[in-house]
C-alpha positions in Angstrom: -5.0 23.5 3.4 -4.3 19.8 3.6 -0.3 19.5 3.9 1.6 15.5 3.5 3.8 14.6 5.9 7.3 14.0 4.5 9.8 11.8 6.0 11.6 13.9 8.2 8.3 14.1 10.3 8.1 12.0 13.9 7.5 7.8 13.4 4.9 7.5 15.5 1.7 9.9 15.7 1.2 12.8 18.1 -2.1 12.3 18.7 -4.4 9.4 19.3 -7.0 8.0 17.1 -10.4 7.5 19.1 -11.8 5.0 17.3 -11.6 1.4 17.9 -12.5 -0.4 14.6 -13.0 1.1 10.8 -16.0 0.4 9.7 -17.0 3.3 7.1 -16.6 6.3 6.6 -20.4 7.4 8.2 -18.2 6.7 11.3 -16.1 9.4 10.6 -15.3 13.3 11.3 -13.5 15.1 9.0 -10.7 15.6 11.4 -10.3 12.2 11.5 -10.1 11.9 7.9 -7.3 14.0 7.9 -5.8 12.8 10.7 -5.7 9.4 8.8 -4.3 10.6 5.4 -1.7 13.1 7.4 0.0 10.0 8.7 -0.5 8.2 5.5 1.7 10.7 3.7 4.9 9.9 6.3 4.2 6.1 5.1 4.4 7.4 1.5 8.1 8.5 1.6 8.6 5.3 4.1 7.7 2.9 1.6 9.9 4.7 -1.1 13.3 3.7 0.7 15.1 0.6 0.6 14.2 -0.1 4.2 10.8 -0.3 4.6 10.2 -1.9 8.2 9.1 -0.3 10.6 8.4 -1.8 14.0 6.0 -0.1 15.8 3.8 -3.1 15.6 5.8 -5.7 16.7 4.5 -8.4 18.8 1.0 -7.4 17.4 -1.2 -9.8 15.1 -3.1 -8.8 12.0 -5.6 -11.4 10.5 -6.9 -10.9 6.9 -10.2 -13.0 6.8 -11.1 -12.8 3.3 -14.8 -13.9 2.1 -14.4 -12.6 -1.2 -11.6 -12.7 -3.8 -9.0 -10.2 -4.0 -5.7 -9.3 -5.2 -4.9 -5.4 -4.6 -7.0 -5.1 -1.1 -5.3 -8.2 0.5 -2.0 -7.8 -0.6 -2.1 -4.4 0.7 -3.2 -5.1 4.0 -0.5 -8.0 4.1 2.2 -5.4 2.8 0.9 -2.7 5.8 0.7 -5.2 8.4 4.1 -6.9 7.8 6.1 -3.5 6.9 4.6 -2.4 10.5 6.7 -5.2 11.9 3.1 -7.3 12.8 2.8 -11.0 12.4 0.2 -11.3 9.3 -2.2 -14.3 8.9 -4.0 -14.8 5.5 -7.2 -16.7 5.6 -8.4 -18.6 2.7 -12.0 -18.8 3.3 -12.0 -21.1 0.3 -9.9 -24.0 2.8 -11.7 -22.7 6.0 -14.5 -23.9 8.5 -16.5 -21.3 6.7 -16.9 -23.2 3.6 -18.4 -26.8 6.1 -21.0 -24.7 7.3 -19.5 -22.8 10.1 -21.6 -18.9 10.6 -19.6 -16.0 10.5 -20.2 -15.7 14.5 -18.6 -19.1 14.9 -15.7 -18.2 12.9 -15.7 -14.6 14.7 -15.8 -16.3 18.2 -13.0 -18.7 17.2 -10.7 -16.0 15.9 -11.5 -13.8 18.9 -10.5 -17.1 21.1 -6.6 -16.9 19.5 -6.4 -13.1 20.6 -5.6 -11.1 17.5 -4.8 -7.2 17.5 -6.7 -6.6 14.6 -8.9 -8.3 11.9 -9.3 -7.1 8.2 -12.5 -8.3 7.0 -14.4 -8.8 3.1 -17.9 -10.0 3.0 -19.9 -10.5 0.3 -23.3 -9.2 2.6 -23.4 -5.8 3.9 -23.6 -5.5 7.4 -21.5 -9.0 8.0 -18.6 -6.8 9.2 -20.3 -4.6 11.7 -22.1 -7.9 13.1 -18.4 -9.5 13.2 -17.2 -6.3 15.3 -19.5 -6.8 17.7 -18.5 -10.2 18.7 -14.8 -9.8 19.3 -12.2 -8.1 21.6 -9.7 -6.8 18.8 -10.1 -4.1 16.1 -11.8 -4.9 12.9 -11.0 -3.1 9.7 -13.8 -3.0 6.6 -12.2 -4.6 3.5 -15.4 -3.9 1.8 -19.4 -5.5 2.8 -21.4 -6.0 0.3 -23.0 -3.3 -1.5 -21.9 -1.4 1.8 -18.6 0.3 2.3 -15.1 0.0 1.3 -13.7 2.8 3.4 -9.9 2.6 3.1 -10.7 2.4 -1.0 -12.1 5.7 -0.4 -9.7 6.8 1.9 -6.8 6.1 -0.4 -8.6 7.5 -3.4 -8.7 10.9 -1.6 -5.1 10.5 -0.7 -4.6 10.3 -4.5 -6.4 13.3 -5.3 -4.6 15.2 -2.5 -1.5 14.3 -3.7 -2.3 15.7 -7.4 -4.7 18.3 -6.5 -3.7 19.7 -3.0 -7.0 19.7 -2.1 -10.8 17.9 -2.5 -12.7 21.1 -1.2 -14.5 22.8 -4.1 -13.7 20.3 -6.9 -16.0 18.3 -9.0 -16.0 14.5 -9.0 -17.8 12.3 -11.3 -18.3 8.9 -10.3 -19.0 7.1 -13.5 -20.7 3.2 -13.8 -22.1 0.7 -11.5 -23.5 2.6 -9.4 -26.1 0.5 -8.0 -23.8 -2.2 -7.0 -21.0 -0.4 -5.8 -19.5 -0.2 -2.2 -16.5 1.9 -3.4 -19.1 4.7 -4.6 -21.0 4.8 -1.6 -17.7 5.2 0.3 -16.3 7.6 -2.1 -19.9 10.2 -2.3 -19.7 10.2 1.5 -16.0 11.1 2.3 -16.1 13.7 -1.0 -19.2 15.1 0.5 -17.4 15.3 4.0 -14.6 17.0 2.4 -16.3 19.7 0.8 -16.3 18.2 -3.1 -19.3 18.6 -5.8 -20.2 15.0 -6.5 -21.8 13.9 -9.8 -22.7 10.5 -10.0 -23.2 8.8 -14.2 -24.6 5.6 -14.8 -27.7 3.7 -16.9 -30.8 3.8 -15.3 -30.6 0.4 -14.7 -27.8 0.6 -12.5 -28.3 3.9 -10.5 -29.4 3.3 -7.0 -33.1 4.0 -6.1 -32.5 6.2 -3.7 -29.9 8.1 -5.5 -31.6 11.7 -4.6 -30.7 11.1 -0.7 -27.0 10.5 -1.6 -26.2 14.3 -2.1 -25.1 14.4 -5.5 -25.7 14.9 -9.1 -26.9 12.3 -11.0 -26.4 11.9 -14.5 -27.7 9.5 -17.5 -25.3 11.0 -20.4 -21.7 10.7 -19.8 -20.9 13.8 -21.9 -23.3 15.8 -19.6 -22.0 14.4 -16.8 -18.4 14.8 -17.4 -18.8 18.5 -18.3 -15.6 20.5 -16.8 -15.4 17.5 -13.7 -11.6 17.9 -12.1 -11.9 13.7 -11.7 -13.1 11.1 -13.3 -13.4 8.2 -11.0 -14.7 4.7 -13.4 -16.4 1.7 -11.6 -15.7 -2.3 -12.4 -19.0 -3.3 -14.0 -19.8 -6.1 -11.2 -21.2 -8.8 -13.4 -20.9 -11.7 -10.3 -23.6 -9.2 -8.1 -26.2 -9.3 -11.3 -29.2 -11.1 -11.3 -30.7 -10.5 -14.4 -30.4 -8.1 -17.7 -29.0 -4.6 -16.4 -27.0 -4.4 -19.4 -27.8 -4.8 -23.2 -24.4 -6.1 -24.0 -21.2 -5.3 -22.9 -20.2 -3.6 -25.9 -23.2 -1.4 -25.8 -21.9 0.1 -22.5 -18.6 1.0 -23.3 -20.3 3.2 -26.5 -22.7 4.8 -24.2 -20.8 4.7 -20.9 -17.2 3.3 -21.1 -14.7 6.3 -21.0 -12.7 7.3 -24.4 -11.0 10.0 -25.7 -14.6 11.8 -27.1 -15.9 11.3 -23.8 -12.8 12.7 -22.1 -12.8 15.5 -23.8 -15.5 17.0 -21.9 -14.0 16.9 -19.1 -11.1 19.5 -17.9 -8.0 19.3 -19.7 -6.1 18.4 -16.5 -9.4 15.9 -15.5 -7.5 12.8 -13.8 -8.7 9.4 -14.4 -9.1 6.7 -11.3 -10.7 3.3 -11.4 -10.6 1.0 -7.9 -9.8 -2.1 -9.7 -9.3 -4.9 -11.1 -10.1 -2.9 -15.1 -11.7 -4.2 -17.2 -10.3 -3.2 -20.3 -12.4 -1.8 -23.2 -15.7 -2.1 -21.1 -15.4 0.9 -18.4 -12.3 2.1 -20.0 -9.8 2.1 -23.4 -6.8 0.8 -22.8 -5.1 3.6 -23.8 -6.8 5.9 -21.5 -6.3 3.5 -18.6 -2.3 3.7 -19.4 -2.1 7.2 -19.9 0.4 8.4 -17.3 -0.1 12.0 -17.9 -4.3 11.7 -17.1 -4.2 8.1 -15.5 -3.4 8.0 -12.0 -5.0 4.2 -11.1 -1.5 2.8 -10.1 -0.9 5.1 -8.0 -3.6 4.2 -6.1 -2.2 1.0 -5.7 0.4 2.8 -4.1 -1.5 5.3 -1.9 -3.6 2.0 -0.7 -0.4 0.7 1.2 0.2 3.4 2.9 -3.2 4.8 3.8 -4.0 1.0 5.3 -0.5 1.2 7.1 -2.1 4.5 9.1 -5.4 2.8 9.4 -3.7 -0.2 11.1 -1.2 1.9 13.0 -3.7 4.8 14.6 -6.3 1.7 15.6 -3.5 -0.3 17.5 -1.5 2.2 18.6 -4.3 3.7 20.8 -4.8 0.3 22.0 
């Protein structure tokens, strides 16, 4: 049984963390897993009192390098690096070398040439991070790749559950949306699947992967089918910017056949949670309502569980430095 650390466990880890960068969760055992979300829960109650610091990065350096917008994932890497008492740099590719023409290895190279402890990357290709790994001496963190992996998304998602639940092992998730385009998904079927879970998967045909029969779930073209008696409801940003061409009829035709609403709800357990990765957008994945239910919604705590899961991240992969 998975058990949070509370605060009056030790400020530093017993154990080391052999792994060098976080790149997805395919790199993963589930030991580590837990091992991660273990010392996540000590950074939980940490970030709870008025004293937040922590120094057991100090002296380090944490660059956030940024090829994608983002609000939540940046700003909790900035909060995790600076509340471990690290030096945090945010890049704004939008001002950077990378917008006259300079290639990712360039920028990697000139990075890696100022000695940073640890880089937190977003790319808009999948595979850009793994390629920027390989050409520096420090650790580099996934922020998401592409269509790839978002890995502390999923991590902190199953810190949520946890946290409600006390356990993933035998519950039934239902990913629900763009599926096709979604690195949060692909993160999320592989650590559930890791961690024992019954994953259904619920989109349009038009946007369910392929290859979804290699994935190890359910798929599902009806949300009320779908939904059936599911412990969690996890909903997907439609992601209209990675869209070439008509994959939708209209957006208001989704959210009748598969934006989540009280009807659709209803199928679901009574205690059912409802999550969502972020940003919402409101009355096309989700009612408004449902997303600011705090009985079924938990999506800002999320938010939470995302600073602390990327303070543990950070911390185990510097700390073993």
């Amino acid at each position: 049984m998975f058990r949070l650390m509370n605060h009056t466990m030790a400020a530093t880890p017993s154990q080391t963390f052999n792994h060098r960068h976080l790149l997805g969760i395919e790199d993963l055992t589930r030991d580590d897993v837990y091992h991660i979300l273990e010392r996540a829960g000590y950074y939980i109650e940490k970030n709870r009192e008025p004293d937040k610091k922590h120094a057991i990065l100090k002296g380090r350096t944490i660059i956030n390098l940024f090829f994608e917008n983002s609000t939540r994932t940046r700003t909790s890497f900035e909060l995790a690096g600076k509340r471990l008492g690290a030096d945090v740099i945010n890049m704004s590719v939008a001002n950077s070398s990378a917008k006259k023409g300079e290639t990712l290895i360039d920028t990697a190279m000139t990075l890696n040439a100022m000695h940073p402890d640890c880089i937190a990357v977003r790319h808009p290709e999948s595979g850009a991070v793994h390629l920027l790994a390989r050409k520096v001496n420090c650790s580099v963190i996934n922020g998401g790749d592409g269509m790839h992996e978002h890995p502390t998304q999923a991590l902190l998602d199953a810190l949520t559950i946890l946290q409600h639940k006390g356990k993933i092992e035998g519950l039934t998730v239902a990913i629900c949306g763009d599926i096709l385009h979604s690195r949060v998904a692909r993160s999320n079927i592989k650590l559930l699947n890791l961690l024992g879970a019954k994953v259904r998967i619920i989109a349009p045909p038009t946007l369910m992967p392929a290859a979804v029969h290699s994935f190890n779930v359910e798929p599902f073209y009806d949300m009320r089918k779908g939904l059936k008696d599911c412990d969690i409801i996890m909903m997907l940003r439609l992601q209209m910017e990675r869209m070439e061409g008509n994959f939708i009829p209209s957006v208001r035709e989704y959210f009748h056949f598969w934006g989540l609403d009280e009807e659709k709800l209803s199928y679901a357990k009574p205690d059912a949670l409802i999550m969502h990765p972020g940003p919402i957008n409101r009355g096309v994945e989700i009612d408004s309502k449902l997303a600011d239910d705090l009985n079924r919604s938990v999506i800002l705590q999320q938010v939470e569980m995302g600073v602390a899961v990327r303070q543990a991240a950070l911390e185990l992969l510097l700390h073993s430095q």
